[in-house]
Backbone as a ProteinNet text record, in pm:
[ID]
protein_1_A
[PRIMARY]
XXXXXXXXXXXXXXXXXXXXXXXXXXXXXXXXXXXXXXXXXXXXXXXXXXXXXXXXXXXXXXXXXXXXXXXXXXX
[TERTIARY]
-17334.5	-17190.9	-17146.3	-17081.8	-17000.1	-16844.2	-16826.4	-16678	-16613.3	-16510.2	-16444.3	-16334.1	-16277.6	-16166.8	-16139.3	-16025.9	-16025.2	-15955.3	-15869.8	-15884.3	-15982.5	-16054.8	-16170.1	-16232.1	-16253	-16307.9	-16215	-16126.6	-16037.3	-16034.3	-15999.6	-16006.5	-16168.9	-16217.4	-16409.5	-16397.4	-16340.9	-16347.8	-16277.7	-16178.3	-16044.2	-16117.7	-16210.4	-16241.2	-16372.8	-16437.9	-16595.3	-16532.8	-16645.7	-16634.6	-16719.3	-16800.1	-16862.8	-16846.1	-16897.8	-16888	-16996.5	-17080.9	-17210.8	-17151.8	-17106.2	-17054.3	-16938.4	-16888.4	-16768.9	-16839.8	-16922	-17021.2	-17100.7	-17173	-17263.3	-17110.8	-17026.6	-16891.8	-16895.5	-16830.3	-16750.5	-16916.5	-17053.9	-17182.3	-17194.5	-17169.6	-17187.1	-17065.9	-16901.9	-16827.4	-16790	-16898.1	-16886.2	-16827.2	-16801.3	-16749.2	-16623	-16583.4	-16451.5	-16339.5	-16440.9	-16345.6	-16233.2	-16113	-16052.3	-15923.4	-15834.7	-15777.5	-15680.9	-15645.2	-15568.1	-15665.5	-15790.3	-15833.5	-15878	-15940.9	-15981	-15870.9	-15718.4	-15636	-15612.2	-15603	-15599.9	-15709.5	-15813.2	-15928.8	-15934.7	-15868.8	-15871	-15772.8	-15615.9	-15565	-15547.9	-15662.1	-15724.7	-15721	-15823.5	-15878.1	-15830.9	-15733.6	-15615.5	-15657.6	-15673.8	-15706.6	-15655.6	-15684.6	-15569.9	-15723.8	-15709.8	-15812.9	-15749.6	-15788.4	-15691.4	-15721.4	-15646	-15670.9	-15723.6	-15772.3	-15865.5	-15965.8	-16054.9	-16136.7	-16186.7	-16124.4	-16186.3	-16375.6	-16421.1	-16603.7	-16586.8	-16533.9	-16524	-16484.8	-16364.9	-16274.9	-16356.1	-16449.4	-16560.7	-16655	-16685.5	-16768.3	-16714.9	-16628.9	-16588.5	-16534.2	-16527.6	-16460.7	-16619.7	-16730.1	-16854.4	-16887.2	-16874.5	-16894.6	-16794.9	-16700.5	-16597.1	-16631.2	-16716.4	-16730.4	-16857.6	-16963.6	-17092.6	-17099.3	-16992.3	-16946.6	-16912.6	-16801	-16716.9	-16868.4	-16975.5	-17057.7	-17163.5	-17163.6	-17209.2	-17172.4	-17051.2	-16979.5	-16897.4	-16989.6	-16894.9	-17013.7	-16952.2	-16954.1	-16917.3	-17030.1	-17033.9	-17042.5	-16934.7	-16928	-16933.3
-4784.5	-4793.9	-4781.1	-4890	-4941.4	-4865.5	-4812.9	-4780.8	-4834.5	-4919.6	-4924.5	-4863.3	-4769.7	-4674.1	-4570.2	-4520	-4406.8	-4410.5	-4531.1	-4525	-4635.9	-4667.2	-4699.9	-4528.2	-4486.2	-4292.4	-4253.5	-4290.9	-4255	-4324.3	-4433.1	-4499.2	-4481.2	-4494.9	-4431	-4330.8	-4229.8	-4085.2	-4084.4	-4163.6	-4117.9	-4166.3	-4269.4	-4387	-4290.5	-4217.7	-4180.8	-4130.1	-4096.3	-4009.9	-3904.1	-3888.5	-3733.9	-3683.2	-3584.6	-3483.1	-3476.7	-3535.9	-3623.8	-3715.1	-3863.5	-3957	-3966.4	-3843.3	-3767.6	-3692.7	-3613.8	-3575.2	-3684.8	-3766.3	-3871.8	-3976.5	-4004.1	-4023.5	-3995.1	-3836.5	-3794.2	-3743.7	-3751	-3763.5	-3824.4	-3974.1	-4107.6	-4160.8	-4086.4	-4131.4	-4004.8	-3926.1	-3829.9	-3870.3	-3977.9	-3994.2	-4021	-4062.6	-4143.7	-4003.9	-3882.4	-3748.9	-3703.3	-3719.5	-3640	-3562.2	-3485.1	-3357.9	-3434	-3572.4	-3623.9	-3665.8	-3715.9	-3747.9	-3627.7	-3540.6	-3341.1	-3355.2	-3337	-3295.4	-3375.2	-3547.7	-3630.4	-3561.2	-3543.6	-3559.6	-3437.5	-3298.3	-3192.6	-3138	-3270.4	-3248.9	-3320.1	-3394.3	-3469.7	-3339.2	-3270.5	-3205.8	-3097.5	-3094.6	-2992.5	-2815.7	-2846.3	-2740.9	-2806.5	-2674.8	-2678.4	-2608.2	-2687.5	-2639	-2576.8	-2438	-2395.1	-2459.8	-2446.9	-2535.8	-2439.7	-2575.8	-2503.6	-2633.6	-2613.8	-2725.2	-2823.7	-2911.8	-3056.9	-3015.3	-2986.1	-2993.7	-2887.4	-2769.9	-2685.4	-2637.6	-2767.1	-2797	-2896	-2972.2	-3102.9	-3030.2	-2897.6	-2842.5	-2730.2	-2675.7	-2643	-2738.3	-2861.3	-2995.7	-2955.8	-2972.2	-3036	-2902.9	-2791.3	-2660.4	-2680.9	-2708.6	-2706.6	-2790.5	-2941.2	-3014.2	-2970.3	-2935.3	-2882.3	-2762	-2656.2	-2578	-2657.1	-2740.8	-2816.6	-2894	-2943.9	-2997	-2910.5	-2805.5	-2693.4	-2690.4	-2687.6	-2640.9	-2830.8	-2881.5	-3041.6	-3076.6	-3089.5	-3126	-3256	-3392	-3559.7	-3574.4	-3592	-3602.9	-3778.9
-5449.8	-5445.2	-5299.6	-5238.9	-5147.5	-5136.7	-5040.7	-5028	-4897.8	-4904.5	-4819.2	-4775.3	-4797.3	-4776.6	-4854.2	-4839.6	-4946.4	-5036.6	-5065.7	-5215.8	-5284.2	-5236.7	-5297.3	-5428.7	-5286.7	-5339	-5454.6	-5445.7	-5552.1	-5680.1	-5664.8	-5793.3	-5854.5	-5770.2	-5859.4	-5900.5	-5852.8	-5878.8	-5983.5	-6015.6	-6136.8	-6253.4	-6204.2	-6347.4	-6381.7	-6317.3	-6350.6	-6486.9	-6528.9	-6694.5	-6677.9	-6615.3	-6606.7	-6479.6	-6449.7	-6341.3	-6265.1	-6276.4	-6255.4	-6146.8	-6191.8	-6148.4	-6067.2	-6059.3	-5960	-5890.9	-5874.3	-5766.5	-5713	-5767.3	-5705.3	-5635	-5629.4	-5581.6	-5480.9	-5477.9	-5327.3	-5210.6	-5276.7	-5213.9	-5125	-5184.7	-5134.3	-4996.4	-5038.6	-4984.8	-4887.2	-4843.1	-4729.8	-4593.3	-4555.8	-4453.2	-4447.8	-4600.2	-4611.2	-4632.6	-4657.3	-4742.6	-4605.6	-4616.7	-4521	-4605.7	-4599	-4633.9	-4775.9	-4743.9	-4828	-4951.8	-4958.3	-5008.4	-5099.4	-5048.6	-5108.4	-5208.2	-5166.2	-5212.8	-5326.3	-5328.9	-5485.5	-5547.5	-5542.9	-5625.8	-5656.2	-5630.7	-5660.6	-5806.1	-5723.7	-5837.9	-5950.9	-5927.4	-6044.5	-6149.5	-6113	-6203	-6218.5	-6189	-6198.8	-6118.8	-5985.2	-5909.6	-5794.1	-5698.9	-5556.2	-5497.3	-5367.1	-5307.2	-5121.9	-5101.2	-4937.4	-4863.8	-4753.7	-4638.2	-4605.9	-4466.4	-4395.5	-4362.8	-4282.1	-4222.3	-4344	-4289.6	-4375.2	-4491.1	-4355	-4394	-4532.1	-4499	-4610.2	-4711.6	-4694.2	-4825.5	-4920	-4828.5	-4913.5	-4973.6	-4905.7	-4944.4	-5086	-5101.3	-5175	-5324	-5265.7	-5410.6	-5475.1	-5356.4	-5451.1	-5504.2	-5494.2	-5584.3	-5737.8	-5714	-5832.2	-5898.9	-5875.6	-5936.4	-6026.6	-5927.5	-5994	-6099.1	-6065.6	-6182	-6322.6	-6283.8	-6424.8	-6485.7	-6386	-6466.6	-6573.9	-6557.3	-6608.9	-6726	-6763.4	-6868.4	-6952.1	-6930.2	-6929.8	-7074.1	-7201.1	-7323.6	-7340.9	-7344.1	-7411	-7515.7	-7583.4	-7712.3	-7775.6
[MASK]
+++++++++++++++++++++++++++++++++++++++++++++++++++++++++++++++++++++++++++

C-alpha cells in the first residue's frame, strides 16, 4: 500500500475493519503522520491524544491501536 498524502492515510484508516489493518496503515504511512493527521485518526476512534511532539503522539496512536486490538471481537 502506496500513500500519497494524508488523506490518502485517512480514508484507509476509516475504511480498514480491523485494528490490524489500522495499525499495518499508520506503519506503512510513517512519514505522512503529522499532528493533524494523529488527531483525525484518534478521533476516529473516539480518543484524544496530548500534545506534544509529533514522534510521540505516533507513538502513542500505535499503543492505543495495539491495545483496541487486544480486546477487538470478528464476528
Amino acid at each position: 500500500m502506496i500513500f500519497e498524502n494524508e488523506m490518502d492515510v485517512i480514508n484507509a484508516f476509516l475504511d480498514a475493519d480491523t485494528y490490524d489493518e489500522k495499525y499495518n496503515i499508520i506503519r506503512l504511512a510513517s512519514d505522512l503522520m503529522t499532528d493533524k493527521v494523529i488527531d483525525t485518526l484518534a478521533a476516529s476512534m473516539d480518543t484524544v491524544i496530548a500534545e506534544g511532539p509529533t514522534d510521540r503522539r505516533y507513538e502513542e496512536l500505535k499503543g492505543i491501536i495495539l491495545t483496541n486490538r487486544k480486546f477487538e471481537v470478528i464476528r
